[in-house]
C-alpha positions as CSV (number, residue, x, y, z in Angstrom):
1,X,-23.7,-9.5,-12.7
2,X,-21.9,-9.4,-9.3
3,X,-19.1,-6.5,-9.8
4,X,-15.9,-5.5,-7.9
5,X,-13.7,-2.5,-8.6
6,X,-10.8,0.2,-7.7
7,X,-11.4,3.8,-6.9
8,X,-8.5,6.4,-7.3
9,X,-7.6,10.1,-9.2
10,X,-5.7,7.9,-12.0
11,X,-5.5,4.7,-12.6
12,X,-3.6,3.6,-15.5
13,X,-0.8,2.2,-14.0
14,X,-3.1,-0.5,-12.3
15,X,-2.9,-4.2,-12.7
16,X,-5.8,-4.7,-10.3
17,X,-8.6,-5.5,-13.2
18,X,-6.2,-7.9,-14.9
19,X,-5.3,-9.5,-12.2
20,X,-9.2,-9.6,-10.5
21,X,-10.0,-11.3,-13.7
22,X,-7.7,-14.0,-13.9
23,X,-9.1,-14.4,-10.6
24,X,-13.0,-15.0,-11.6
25,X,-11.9,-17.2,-14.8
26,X,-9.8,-19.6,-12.7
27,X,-12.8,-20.2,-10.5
28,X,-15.1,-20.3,-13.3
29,X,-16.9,-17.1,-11.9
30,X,-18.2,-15.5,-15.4
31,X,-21.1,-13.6,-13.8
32,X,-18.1,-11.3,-11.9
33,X,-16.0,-8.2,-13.8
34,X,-14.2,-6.0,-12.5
35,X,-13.7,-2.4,-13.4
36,X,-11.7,0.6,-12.8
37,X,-13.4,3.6,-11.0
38,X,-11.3,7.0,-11.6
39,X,-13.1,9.8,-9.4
40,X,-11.6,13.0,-10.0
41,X,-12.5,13.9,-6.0
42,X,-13.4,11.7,-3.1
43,X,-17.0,13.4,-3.2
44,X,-18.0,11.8,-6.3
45,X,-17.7,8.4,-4.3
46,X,-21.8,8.3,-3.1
47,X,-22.4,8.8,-6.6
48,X,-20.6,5.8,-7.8
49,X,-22.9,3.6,-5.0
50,X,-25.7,5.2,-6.1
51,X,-25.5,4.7,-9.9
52,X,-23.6,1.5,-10.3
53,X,-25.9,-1.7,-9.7
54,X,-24.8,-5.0,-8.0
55,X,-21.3,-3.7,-6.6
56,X,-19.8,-6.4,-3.9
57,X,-16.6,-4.9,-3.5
58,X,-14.0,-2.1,-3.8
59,X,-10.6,-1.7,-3.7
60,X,-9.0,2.1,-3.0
61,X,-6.0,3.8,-4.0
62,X,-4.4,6.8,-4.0
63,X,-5.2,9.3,-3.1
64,X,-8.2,7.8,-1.1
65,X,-6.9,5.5,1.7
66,X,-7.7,8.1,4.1
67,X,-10.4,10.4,2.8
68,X,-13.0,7.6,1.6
69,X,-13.4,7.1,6.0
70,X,-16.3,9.3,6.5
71,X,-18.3,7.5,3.7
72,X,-18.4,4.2,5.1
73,X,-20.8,2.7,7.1
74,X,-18.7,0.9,9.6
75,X,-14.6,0.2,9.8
76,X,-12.7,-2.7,10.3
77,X,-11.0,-2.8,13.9
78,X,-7.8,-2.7,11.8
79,X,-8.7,-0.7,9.3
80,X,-9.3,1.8,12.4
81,X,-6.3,0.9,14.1
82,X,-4.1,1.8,10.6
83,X,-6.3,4.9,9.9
84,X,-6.8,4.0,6.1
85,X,-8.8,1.6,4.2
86,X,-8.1,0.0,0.9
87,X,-10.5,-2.5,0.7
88,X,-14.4,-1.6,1.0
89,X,-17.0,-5.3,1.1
90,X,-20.5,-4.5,0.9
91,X,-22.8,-6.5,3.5
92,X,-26.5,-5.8,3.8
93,X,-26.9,-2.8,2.4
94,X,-23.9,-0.9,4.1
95,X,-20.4,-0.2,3.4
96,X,-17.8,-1.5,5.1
97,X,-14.1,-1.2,5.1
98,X,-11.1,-3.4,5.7
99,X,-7.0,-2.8,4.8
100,X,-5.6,-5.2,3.5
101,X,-2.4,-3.4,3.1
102,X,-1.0,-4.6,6.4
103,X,-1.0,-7.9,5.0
104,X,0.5,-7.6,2.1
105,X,3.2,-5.7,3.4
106,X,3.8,-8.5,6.6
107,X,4.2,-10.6,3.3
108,X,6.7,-8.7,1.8
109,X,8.8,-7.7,4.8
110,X,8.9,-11.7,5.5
111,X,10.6,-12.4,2.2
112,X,13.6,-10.0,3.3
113,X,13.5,-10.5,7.2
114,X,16.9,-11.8,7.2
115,X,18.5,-9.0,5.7
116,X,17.1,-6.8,8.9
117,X,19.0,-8.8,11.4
118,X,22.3,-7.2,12.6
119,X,24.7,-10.5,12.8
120,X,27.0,-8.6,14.9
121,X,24.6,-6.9,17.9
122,X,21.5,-8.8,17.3
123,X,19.4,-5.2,16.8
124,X,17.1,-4.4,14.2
125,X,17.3,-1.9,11.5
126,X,16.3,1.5,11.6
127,X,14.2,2.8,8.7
128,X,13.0,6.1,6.9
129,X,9.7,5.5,5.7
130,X,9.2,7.7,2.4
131,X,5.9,9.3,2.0
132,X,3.0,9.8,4.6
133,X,-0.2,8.6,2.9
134,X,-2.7,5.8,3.7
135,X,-0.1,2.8,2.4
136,X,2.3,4.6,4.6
137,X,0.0,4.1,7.8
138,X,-0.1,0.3,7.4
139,X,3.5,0.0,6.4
140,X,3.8,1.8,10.0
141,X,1.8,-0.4,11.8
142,X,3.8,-3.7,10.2
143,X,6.9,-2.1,11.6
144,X,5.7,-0.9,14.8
145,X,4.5,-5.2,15.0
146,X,8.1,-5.8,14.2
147,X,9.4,-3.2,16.6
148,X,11.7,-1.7,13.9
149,X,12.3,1.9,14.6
150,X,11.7,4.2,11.9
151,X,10.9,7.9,10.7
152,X,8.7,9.3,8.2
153,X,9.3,11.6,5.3
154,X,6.9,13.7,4.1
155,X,6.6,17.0,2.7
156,X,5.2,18.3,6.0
157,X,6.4,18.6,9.6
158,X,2.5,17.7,10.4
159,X,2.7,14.4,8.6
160,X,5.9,13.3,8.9
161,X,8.8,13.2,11.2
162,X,11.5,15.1,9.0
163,X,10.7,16.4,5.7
164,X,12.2,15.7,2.5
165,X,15.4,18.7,2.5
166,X,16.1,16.8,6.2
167,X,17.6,14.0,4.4
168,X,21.0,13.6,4.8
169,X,23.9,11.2,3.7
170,X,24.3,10.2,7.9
171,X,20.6,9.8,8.3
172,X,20.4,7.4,5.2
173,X,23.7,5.7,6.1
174,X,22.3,4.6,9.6
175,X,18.5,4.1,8.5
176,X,19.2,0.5,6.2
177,X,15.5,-0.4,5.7
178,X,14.4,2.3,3.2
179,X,10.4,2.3,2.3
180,X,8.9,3.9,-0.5
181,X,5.5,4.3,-0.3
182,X,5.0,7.3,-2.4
183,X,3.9,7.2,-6.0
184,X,7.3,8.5,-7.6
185,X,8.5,6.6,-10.3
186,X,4.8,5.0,-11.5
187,X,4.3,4.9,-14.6
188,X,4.0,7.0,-16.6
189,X,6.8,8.7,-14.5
190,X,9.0,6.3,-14.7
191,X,12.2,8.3,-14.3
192,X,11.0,10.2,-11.6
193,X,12.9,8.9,-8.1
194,X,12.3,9.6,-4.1
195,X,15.1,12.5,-3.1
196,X,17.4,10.8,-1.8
197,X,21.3,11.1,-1.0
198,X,21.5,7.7,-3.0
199,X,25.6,7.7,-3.0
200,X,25.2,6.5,0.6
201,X,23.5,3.4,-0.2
202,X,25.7,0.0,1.0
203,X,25.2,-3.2,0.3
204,X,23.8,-3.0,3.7
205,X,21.0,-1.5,2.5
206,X,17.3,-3.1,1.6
207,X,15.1,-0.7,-0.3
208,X,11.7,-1.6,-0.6
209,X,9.4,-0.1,-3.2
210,X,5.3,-0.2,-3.1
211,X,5.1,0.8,-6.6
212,X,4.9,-2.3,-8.8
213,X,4.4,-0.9,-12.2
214,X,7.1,-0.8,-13.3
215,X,8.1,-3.6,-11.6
216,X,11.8,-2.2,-11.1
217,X,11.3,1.2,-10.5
218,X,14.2,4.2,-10.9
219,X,14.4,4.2,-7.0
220,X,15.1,0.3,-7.1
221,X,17.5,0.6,-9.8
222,X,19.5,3.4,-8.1
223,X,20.1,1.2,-5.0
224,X,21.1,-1.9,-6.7
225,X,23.9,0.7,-8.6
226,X,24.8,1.1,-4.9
227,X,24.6,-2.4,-3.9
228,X,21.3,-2.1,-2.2
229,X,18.9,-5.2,-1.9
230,X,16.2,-4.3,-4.0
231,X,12.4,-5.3,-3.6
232,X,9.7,-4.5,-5.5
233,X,5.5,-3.8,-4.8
234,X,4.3,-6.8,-6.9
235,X,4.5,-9.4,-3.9
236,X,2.6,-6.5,-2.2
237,X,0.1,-6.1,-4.4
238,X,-0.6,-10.2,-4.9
239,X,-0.7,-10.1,-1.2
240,X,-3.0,-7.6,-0.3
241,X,-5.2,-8.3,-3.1
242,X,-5.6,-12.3,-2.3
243,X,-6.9,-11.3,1.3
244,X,-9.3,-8.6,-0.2
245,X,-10.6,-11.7,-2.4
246,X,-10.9,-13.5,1.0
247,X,-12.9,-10.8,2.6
248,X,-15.0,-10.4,-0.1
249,X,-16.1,-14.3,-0.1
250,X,-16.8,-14.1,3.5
251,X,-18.2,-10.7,4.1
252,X,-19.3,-11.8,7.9
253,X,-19.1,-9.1,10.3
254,X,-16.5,-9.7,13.3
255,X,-17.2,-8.6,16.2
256,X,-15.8,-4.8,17.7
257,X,-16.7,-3.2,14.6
258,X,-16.3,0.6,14.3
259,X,-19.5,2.5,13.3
């Protein structure tokens, strides 16, 4: 049995399984499953190596993009570059791990680029990047690529730019690409919304949301009251996990790997 699987604290909300194994029956693949791994602390990972036989791949979620690092054998130049991994192959013996965030979220950003054009000065968007965890660090990097200007919001000075009671009506009203890339509103939350001063939404706006389940999330549905373009994580999420399928066909070891 050749077996893939995710790793997070909770993982109820995820669509990952179904969707791996829609993956293995369309290619006929019936020796592969996929499973869900919940770990209640990122020190239980060896264990999971240790005691689960004929594991070829893992996907990661929160609240381990960042704190699986040390446990890996050797990084991904990208994966380095982004400081998070959510994609872990398996070559040889040794762990190695890849994001695959960065290109789901290129993916997504590409199906609203021109909403982020400013017909009148030909300047990009600013944008307030919600939440400072590993999806945060490649959403970063795809906008640093795009050279959008942006700031972070976290709960802390020492991860973020401004924190959360920093948020203002002006800051929102000039920052018109908002990114949520914080678990509020998954289900089972589902009422639960980023902090935001929403009545200064425009139709302006684009609000982006890496949550896909639900697929319109309370965040989304408060900026589309406000004329917002909304777009949800599912694109995201079909992105990402299409070149984790990739990787893990073609586990072949690039060169300038990180060990």
């Amino acid at each position: 049995m050749v077996r893939y699987g995710l790793i997070g604290r909770k993982l109820g909300h995820s669509f990952s399984k179904d969707h791996f194994t829609g993956v293995f029956a369309q290619a006929g693949l019936k020796d592969h499953r996929y499973d869900l791994f919940e770990l209640r602390e990122i020190d239980e990972f060896p264990e999971l190596l240790r005691n689960t036989k004929g594991l070829n791949g893992l996907n990661v979620t929160i609240p381990y993009k960042e704190s699986v690092i040390p446990y890996l054998d050797e990084l991904d130049p990208l994966a380095a570059a982004v400081g998070a991994v959510n994609t872990i192959a398996f070559v040889d013996g040794r762990t190695r791990g890849y994001n695959t965030d960065v290109a789901g979220f290129r993916a997504l950003i590409a199906t609203i680029s021109p909403r982020l054009s400013d017909k009148d000065r030909a300047v990009k968007p600013r944008a307030l990047l919600l939440g400072s965890g590993g999806a945060s660090r490649a959403v970063a990097f795809v906008l640093r690529e795009q050279g959008i200007r942006f700031r972070i919001v976290s709960r802390s000075r020492e991860r973020g730019d401004i924190t959360w009671d920093m948020l203002d009506s002006s800051l929102v009203r000039v920052c018109r690409l908002i990114i949520n890339t914080t678990p509020l509103g998954m289900h089972p939350n589902v009422e639960e919304a980023p902090p935001l001063p929403y009545a200064a939404l425009t139709a302006k706006h684009v609000l982006m949301d890496l949550v896909y389940n639900p697929p319109r999330t309370r965040f989304l549905e408060l900026g589309r009251t406000h004329g917002a373009c909304t777009v949800g994580g599912l694109d995201m999420l079909t992105a990402q996990a299409t070149e984790a399928w990739r990787i893990w066909q073609a586990p072949i070891a690039p060169p300038g790997l990180i060990h």
